[in-house]
N, CA, C and O atoms as a DFTB+ gen file, in Angstrom:
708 C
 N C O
     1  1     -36.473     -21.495      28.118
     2  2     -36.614     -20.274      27.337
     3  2     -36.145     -19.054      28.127
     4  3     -35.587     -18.096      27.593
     5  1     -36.426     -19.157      29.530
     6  2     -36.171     -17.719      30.326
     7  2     -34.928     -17.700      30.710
     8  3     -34.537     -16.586      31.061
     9  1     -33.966     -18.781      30.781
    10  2     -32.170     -18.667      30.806
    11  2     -31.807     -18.341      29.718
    12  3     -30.813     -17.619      29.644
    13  1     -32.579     -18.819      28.357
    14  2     -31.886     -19.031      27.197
    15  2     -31.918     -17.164      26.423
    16  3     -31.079     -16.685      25.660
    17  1     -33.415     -16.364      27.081
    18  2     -33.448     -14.938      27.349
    19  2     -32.509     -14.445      27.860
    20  3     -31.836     -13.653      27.200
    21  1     -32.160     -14.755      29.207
    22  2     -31.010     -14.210      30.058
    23  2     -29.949     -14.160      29.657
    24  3     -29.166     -13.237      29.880
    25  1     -29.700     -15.254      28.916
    26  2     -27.995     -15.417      28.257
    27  2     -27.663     -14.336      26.985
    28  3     -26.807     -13.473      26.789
    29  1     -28.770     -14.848      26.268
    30  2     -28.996     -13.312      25.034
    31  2     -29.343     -12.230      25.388
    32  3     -29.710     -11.523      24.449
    33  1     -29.404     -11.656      26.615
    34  2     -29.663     -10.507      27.111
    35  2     -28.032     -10.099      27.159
    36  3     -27.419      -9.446      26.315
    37  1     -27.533     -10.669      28.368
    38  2     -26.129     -10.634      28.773
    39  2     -25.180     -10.571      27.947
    40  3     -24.079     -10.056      28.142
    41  1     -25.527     -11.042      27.081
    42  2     -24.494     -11.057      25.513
    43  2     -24.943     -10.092      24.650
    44  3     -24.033      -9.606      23.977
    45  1     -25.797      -9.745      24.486
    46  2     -26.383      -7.926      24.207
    47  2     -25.283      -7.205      24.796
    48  3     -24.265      -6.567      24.524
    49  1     -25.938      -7.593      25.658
    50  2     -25.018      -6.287      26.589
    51  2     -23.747      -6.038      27.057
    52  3     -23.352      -5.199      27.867
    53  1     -22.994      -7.128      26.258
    54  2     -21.371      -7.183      26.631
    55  2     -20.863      -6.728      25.325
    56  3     -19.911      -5.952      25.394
    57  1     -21.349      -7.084      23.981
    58  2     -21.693      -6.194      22.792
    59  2     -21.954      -5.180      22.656
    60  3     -21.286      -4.548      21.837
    61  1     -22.906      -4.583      23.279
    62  2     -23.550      -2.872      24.208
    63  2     -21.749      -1.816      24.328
    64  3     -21.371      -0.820      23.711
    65  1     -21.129      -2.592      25.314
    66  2     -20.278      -2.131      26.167
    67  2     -18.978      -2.187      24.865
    68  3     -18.392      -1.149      25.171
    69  1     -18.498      -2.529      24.114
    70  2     -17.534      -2.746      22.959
    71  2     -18.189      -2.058      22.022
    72  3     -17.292      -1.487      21.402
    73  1     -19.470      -1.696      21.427
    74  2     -19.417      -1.462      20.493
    75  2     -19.292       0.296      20.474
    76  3     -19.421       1.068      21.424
    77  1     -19.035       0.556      19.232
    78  2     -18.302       2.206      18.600
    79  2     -19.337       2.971      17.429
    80  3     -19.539       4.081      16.936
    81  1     -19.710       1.912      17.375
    82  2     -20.255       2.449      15.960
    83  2     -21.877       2.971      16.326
    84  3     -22.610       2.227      16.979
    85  1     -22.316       4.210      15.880
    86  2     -23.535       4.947      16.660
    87  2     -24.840       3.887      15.966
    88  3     -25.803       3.437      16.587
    89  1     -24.576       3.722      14.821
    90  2     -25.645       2.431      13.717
    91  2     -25.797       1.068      14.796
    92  3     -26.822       0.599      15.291
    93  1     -24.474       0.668      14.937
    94  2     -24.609      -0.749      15.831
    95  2     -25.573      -0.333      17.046
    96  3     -26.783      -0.402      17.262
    97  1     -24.487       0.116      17.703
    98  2     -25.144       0.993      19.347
    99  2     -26.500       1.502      19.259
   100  3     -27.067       1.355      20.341
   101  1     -27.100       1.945      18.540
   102  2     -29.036       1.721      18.234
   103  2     -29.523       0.356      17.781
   104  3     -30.560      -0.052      18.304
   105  1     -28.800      -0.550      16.707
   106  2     -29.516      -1.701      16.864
   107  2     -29.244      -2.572      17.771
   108  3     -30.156      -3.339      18.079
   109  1     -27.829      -2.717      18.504
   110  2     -28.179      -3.297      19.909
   111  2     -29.352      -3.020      21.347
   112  3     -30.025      -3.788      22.034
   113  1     -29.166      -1.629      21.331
   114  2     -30.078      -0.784      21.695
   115  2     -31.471      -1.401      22.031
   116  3     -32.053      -1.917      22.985
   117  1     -31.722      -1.012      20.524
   118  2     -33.298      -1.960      20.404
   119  2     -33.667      -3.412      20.135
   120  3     -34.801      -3.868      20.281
   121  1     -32.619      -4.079      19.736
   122  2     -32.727      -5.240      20.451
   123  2     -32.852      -5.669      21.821
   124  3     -33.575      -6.619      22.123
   125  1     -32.172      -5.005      22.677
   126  2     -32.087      -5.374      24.308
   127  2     -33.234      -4.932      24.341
   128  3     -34.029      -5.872      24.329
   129  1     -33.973      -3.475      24.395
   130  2     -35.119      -2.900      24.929
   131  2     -36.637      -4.476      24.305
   132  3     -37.586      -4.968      24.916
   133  1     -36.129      -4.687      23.013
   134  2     -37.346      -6.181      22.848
   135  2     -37.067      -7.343      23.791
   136  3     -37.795      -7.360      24.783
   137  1     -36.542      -7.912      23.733
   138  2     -35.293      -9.059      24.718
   139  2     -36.027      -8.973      26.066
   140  3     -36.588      -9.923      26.612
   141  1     -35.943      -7.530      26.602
   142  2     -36.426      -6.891      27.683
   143  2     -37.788      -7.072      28.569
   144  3     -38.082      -7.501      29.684
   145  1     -38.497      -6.464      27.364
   146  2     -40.255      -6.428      26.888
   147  2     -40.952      -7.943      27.203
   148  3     -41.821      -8.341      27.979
   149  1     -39.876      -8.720      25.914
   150  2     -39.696     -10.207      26.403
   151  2     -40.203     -10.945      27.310
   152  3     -41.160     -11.698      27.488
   153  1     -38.976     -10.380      28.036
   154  2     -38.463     -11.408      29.668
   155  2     -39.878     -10.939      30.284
   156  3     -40.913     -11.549      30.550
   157  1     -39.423      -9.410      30.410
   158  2     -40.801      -8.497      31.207
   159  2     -42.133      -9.725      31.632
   160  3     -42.529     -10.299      32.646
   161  1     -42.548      -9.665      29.885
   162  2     -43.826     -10.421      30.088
   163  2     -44.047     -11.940      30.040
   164  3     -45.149     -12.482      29.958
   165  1     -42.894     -12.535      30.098
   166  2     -42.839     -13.882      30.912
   167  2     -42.525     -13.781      31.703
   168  3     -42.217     -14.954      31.914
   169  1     -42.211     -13.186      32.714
   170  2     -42.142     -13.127      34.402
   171  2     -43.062     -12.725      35.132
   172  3     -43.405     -13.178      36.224
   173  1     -43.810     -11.218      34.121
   174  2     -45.421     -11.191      34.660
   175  2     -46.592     -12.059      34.371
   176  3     -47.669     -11.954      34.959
   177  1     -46.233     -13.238      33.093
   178  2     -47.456     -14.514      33.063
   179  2     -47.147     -15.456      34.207
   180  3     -48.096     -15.918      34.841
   181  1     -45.666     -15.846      34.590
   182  2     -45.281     -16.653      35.620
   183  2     -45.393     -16.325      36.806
   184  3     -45.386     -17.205      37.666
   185  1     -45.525     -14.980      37.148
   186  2     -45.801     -14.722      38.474
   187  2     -47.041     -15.259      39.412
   188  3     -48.166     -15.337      38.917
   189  1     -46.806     -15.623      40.767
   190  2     -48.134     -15.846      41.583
   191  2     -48.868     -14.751      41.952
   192  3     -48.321     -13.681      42.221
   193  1     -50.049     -14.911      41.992
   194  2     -50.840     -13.918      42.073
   195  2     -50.712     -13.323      43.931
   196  3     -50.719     -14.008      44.954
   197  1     -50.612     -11.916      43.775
   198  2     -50.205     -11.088      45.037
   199  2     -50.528     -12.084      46.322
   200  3     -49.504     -12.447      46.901
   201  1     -51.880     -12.636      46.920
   202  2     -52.420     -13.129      47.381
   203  2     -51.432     -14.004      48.320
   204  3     -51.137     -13.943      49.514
   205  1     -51.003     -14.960      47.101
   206  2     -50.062     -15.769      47.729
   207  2     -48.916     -15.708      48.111
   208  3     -48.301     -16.477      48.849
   209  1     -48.494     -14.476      47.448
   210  2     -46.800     -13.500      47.895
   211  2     -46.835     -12.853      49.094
   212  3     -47.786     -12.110      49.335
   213  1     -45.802     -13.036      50.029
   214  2     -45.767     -12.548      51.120
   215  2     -44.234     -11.907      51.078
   216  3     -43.241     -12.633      51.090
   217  1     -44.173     -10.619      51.033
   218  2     -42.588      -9.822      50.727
   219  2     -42.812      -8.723      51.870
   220  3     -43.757      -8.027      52.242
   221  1     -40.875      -8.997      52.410
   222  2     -40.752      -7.255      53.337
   223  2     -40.052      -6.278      52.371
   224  3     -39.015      -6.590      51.786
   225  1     -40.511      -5.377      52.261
   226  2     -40.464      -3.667      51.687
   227  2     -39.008      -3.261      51.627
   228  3     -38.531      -2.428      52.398
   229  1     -38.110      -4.070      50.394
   230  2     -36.695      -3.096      50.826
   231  2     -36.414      -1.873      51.018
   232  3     -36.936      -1.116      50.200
   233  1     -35.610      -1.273      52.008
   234  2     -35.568       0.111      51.851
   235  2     -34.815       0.154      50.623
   236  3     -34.479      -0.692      49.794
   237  1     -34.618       1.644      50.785
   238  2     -33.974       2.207      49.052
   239  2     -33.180       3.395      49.684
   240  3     -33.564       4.228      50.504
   241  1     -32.226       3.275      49.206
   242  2     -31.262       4.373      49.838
   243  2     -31.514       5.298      49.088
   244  3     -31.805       5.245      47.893
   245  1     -31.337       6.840      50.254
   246  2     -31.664       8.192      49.385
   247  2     -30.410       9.003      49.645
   248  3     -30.460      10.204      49.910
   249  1     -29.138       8.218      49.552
   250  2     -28.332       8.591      49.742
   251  2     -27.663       9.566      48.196
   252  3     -27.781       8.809      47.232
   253  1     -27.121      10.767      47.807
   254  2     -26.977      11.458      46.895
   255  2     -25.592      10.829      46.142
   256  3     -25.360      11.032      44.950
   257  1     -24.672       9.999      47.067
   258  2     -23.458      10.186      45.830
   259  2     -23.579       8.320      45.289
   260  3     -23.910       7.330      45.941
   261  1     -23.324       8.410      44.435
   262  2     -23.271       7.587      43.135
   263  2     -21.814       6.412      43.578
   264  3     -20.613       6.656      43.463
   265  1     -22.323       5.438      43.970
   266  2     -21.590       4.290      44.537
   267  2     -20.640       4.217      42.917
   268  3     -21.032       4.567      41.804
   269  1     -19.210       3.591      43.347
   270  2     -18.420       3.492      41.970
   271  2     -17.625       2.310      41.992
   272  3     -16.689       2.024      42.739
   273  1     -18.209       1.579      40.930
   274  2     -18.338       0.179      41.275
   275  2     -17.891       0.130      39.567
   276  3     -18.549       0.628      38.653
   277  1     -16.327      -0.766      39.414
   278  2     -15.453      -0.712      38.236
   279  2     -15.950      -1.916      37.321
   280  3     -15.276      -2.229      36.339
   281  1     -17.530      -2.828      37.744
   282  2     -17.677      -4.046      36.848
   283  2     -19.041      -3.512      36.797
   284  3     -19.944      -4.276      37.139
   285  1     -19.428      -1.950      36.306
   286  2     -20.337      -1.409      35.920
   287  2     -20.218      -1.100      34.239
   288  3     -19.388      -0.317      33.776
   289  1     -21.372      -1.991      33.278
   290  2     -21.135      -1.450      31.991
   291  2     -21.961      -0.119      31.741
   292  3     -23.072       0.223      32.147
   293  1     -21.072       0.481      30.969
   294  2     -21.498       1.417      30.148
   295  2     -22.452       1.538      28.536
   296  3     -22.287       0.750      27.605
   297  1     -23.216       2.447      28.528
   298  2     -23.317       2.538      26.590
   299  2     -22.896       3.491      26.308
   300  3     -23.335       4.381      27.036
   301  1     -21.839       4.029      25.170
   302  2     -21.460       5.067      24.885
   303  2     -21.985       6.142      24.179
   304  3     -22.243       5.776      23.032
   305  1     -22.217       7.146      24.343
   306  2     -23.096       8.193      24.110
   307  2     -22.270       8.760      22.453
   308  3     -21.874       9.925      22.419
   309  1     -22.131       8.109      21.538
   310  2     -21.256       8.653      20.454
   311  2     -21.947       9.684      19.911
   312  3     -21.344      10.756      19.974
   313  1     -22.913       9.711      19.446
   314  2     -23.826      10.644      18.773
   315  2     -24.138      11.854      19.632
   316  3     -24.783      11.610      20.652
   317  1     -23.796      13.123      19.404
   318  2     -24.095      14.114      20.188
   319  2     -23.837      15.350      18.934
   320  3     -23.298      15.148      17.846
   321  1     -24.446      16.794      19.497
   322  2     -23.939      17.690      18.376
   323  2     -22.961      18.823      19.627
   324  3     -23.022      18.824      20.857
   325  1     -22.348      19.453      18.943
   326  2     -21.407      20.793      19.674
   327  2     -21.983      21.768      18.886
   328  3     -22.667      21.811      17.863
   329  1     -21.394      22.702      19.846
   330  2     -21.328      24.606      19.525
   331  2     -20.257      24.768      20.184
   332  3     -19.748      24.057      21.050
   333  1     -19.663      26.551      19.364
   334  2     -18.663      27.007      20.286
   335  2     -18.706      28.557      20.652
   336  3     -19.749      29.013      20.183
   337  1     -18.092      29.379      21.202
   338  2     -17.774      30.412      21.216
   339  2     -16.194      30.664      21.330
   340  3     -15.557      29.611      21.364
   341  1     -15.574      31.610      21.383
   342  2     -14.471      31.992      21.976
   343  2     -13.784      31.604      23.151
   344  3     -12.567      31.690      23.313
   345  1     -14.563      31.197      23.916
   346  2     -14.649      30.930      25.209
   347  2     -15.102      29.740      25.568
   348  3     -14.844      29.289      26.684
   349  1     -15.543      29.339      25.030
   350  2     -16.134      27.577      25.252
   351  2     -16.692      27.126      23.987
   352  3     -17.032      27.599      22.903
   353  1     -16.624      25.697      24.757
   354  2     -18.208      24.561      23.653
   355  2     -18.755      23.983      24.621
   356  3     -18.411      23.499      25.699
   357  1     -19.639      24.120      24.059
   358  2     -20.729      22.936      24.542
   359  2     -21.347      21.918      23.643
   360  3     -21.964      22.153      22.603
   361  1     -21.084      20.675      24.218
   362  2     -21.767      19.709      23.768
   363  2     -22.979      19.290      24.406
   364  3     -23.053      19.024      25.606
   365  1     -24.127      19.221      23.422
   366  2     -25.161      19.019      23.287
   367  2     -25.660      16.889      23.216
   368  3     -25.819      16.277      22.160
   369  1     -25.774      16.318      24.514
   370  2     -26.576      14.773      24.591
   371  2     -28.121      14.841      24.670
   372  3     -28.882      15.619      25.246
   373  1     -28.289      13.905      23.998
   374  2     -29.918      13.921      23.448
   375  2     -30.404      12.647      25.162
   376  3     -30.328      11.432      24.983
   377  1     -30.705      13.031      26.153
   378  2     -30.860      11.920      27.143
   379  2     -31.802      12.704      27.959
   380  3     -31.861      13.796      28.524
   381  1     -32.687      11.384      27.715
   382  2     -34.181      11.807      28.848
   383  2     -33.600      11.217      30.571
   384  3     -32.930      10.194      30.708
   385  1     -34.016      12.072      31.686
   386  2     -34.588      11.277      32.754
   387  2     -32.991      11.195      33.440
   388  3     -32.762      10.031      33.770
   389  1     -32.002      11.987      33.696
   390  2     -30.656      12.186      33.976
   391  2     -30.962      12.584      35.237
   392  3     -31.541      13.669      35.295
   393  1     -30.724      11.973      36.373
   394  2     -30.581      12.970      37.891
   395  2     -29.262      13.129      38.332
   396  3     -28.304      12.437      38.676
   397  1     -29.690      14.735      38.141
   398  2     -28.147      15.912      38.306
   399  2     -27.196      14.711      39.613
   400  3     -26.030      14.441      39.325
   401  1     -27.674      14.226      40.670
   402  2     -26.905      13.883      42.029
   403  2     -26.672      12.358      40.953
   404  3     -26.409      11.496      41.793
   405  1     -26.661      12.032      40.295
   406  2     -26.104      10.323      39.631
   407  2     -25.316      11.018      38.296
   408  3     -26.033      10.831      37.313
   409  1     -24.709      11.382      38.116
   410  2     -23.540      11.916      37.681
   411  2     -22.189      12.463      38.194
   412  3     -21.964      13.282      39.085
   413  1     -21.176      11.635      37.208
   414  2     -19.529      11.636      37.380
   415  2     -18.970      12.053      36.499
   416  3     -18.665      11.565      35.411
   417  1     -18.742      13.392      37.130
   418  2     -18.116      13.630      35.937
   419  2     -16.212      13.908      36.138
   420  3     -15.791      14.513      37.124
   421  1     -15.158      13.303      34.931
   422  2     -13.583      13.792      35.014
   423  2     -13.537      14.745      34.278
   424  3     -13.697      14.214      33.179
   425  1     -13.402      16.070      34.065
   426  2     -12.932      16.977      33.287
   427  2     -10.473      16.744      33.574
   428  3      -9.548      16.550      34.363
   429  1     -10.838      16.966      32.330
   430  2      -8.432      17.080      32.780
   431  2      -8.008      18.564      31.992
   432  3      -8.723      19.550      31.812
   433  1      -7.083      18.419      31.736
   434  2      -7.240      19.569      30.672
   435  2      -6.799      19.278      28.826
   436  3      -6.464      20.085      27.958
   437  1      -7.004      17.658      28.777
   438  2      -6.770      17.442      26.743
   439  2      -7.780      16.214      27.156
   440  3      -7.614      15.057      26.769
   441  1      -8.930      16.682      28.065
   442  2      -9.587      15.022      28.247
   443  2     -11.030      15.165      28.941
   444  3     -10.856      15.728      30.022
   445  1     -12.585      14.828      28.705
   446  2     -13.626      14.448      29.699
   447  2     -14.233      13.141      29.366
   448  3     -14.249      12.588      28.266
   449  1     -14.657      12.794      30.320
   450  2     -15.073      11.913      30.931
   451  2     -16.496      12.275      31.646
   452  3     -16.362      12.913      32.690
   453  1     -17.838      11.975      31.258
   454  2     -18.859      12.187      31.567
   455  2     -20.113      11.111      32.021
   456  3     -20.983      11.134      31.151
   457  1     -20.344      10.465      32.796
   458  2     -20.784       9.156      33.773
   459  2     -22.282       9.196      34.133
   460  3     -22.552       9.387      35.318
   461  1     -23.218       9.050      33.313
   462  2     -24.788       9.244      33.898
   463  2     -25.237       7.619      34.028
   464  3     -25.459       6.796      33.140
   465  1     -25.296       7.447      36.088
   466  2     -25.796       6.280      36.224
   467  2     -27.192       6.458      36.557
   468  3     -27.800       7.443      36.976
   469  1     -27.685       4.896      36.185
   470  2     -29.408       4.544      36.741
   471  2     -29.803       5.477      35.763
   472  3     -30.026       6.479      36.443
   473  1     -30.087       5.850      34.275
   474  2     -30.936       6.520      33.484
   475  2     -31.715       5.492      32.886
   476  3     -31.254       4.874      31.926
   477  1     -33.229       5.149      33.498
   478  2     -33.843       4.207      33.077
   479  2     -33.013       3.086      32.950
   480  3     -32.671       2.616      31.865
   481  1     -32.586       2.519      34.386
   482  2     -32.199       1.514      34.154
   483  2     -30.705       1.251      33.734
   484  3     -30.136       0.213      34.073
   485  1     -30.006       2.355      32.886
   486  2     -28.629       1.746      32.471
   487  2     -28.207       2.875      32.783
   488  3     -28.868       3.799      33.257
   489  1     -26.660       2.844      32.435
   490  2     -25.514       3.499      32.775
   491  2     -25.071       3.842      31.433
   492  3     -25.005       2.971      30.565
   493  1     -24.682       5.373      31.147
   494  2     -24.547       6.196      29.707
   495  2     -23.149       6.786      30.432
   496  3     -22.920       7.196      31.570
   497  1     -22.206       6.609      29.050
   498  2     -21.024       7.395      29.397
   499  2     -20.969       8.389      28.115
   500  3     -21.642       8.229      27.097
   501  1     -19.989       9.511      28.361
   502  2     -19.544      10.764      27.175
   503  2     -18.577      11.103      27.565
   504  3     -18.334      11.851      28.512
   505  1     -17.720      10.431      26.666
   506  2     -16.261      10.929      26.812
   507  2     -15.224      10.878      25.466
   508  3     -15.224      10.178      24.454
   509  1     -14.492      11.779      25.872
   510  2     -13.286      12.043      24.390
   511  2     -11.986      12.330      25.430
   512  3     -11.746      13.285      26.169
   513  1     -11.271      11.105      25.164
   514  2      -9.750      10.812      25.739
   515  2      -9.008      11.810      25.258
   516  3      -8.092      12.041      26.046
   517  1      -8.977      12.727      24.030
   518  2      -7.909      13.160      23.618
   519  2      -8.633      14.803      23.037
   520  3      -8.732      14.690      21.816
   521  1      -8.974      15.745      23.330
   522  2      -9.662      16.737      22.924
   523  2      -8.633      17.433      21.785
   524  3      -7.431      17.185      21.692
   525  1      -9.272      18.208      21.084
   526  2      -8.783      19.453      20.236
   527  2      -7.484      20.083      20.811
   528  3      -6.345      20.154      20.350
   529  1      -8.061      20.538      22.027
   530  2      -7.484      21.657      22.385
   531  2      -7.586      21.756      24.288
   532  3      -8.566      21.439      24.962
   533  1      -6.563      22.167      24.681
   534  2      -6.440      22.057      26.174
   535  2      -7.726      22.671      26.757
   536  3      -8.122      23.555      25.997
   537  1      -8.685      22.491      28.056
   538  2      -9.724      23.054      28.715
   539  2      -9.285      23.593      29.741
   540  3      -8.135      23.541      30.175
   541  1     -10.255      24.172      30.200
   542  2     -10.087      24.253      32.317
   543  2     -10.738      23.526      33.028
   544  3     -11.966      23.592      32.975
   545  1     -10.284      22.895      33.637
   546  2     -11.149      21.484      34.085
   547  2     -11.772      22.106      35.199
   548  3     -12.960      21.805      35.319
   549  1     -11.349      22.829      35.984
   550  2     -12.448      23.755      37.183
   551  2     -13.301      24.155      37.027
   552  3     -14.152      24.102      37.916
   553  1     -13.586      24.837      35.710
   554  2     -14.373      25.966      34.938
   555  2     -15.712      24.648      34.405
   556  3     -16.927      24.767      34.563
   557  1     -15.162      23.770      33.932
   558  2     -16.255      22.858      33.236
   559  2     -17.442      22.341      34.124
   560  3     -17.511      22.314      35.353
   561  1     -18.122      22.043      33.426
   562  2     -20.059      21.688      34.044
   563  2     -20.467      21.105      33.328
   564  3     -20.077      20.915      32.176
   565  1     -21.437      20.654      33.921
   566  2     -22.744      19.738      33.241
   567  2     -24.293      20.182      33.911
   568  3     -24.740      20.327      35.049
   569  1     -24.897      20.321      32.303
   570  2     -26.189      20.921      33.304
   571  2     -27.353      20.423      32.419
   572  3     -27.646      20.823      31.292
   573  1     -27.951      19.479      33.151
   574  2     -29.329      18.523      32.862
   575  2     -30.415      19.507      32.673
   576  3     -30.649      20.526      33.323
   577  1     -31.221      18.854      31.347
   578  2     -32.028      19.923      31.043
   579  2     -33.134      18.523      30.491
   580  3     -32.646      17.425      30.224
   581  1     -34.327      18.740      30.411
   582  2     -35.558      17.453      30.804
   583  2     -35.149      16.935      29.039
   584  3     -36.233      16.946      28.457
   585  1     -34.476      16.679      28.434
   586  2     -34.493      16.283      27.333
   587  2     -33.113      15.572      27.019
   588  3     -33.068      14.462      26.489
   589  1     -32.131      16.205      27.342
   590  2     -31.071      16.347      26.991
   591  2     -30.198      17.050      28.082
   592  3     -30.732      17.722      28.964
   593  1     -28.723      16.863      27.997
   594  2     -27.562      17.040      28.832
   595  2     -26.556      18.038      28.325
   596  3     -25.515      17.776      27.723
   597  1     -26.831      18.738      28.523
   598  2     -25.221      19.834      28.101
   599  2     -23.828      19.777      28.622
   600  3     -23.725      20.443      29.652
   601  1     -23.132      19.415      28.388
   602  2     -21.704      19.593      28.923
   603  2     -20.922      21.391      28.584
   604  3     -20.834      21.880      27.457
   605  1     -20.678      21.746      29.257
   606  2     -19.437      23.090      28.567
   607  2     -18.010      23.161      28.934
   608  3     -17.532      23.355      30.052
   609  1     -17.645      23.046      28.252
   610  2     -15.760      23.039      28.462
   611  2     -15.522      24.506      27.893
   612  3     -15.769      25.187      26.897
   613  1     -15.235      24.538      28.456
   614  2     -13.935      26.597      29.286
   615  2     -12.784      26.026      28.162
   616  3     -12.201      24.945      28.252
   617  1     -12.642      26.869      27.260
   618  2     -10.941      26.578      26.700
   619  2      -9.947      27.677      27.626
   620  3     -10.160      28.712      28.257
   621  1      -8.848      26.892      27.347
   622  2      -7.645      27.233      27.669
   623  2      -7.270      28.621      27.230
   624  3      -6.756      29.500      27.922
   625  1      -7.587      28.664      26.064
   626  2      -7.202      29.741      25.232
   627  2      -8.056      30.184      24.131
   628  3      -8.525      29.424      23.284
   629  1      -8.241      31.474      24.183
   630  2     -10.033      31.769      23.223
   631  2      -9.336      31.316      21.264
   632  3      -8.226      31.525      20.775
   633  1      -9.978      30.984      20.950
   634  2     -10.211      30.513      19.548
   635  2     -11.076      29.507      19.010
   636  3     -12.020      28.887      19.500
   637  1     -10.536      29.493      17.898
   638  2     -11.904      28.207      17.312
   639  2     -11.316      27.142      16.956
   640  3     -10.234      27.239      16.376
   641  1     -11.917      25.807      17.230
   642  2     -12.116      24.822      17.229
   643  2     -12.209      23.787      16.438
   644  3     -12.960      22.907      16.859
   645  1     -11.544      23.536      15.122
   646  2     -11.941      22.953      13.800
   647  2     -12.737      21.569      13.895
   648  3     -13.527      21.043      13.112
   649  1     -11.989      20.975      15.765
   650  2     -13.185      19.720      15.747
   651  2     -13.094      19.583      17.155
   652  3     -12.323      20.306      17.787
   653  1     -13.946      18.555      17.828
   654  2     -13.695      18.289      19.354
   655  2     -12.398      17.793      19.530
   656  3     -11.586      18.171      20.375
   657  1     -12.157      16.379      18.153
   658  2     -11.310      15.861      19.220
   659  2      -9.762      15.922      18.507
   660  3      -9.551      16.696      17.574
   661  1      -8.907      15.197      18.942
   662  2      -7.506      16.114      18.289
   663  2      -7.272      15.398      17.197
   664  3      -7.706      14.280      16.921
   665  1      -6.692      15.966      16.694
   666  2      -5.731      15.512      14.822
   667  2      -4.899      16.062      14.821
   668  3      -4.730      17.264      15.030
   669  1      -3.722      14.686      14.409
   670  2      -2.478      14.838      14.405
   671  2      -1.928      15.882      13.082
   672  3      -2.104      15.203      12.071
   673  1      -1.545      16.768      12.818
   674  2      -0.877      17.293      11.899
   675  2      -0.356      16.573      11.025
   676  3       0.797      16.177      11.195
   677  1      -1.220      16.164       9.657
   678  2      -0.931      15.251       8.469
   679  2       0.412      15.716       8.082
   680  3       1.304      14.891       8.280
   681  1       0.753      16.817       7.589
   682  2       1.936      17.309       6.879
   683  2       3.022      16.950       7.697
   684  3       3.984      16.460       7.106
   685  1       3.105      17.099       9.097
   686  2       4.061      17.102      10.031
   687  2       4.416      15.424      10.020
   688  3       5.583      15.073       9.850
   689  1       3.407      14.489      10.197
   690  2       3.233      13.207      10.396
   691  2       4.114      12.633       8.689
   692  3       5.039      11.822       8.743
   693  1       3.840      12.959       7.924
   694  2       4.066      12.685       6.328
   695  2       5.381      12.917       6.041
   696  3       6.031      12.089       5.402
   697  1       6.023      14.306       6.573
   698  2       7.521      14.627       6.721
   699  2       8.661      13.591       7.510
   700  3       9.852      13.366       7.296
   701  1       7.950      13.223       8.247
   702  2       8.337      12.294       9.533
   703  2       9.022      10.560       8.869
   704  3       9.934       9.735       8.921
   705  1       7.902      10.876       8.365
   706  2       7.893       9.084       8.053
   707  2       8.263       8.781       6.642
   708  3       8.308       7.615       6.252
């Protein structure tokens, strides 16, 4: 039963890492977190009682930068809301328990890339390959707040924003073809 857990865990979670859709990505979600709960409490009925356990104390590194290791999965953070001004947006992530020093972030300037590892356990990404509109990637931040994560992207050039991410010019595309 406890391999046959492990295997449906692992396969959760390779599902986790592919899926797009914000509906799926919550019911995988909460499937793994049961799966989890699961295992949890068949490993704490199987366990020997302290008595007979004899363990040395791993250390734990308190080292600040965020090891980057490329056979690390992700869950994708699709669901988020924006604001803008003239001068920027900010996008608004709904994520508890983020430590500012375990974050990676790529800002480019038609592109971010946003990397929160170890948040309870997993690894959350936020990113849009192809933005609206050019940024300043110097200018951009991220700033953890006990609930939720703000990102702000600096535009290039003050105006507004019809969406985050880009669209091709239908009319132009339609003429074309």
């Amino acid at each position: 039963m406890a391999e046959e857990l492990a295997l449906d865990l692992e396969e959760l979670r390779q599902l986790q890492s592919i899926a797009k859709r914000p509906r799926i990505l919550s019911l995988l979600s909460s499937e793994i977190r049961n799966l989890e709960k699961l295992q949890t409490s068949n490993e704490v009925a199987k366990a020997p009682t302290p008595a007979t356990v004899s363990q040395i104390p791993t250390p734990i590194s308190t080292s600040g930068k965020v090891p980057v290791n490329p056979a690390l999965s992700y869950v994708t953070l699709a669901s988020f809301s924006w604001d803008q001004d003239n001068d920027k947006v900010k996008i608004y992530v709904s994520l508890e328990g983020v430590n500012q020093e375990k974050i990676q972030t790529e800002f480019k300037p038609m592109s971010f890339d946003v990397k929160f590892h170890d948040v309870q356990g997993k690894n959350y990404r936020c990113a849009i390959p192809k933005l609206n509109k050019d940024i300043v990637p110097e200018k951009c931040k991220v700033l953890v707040k006990p609930t939720r994560v703000v990102i702000t992207l600096f535009k290039a050039s003050k105006g507004n924003w019809s969406d985050l991410h880009y669209k091709e010019d239908k009319v132009i595309a339609n003429n074309i073809g």
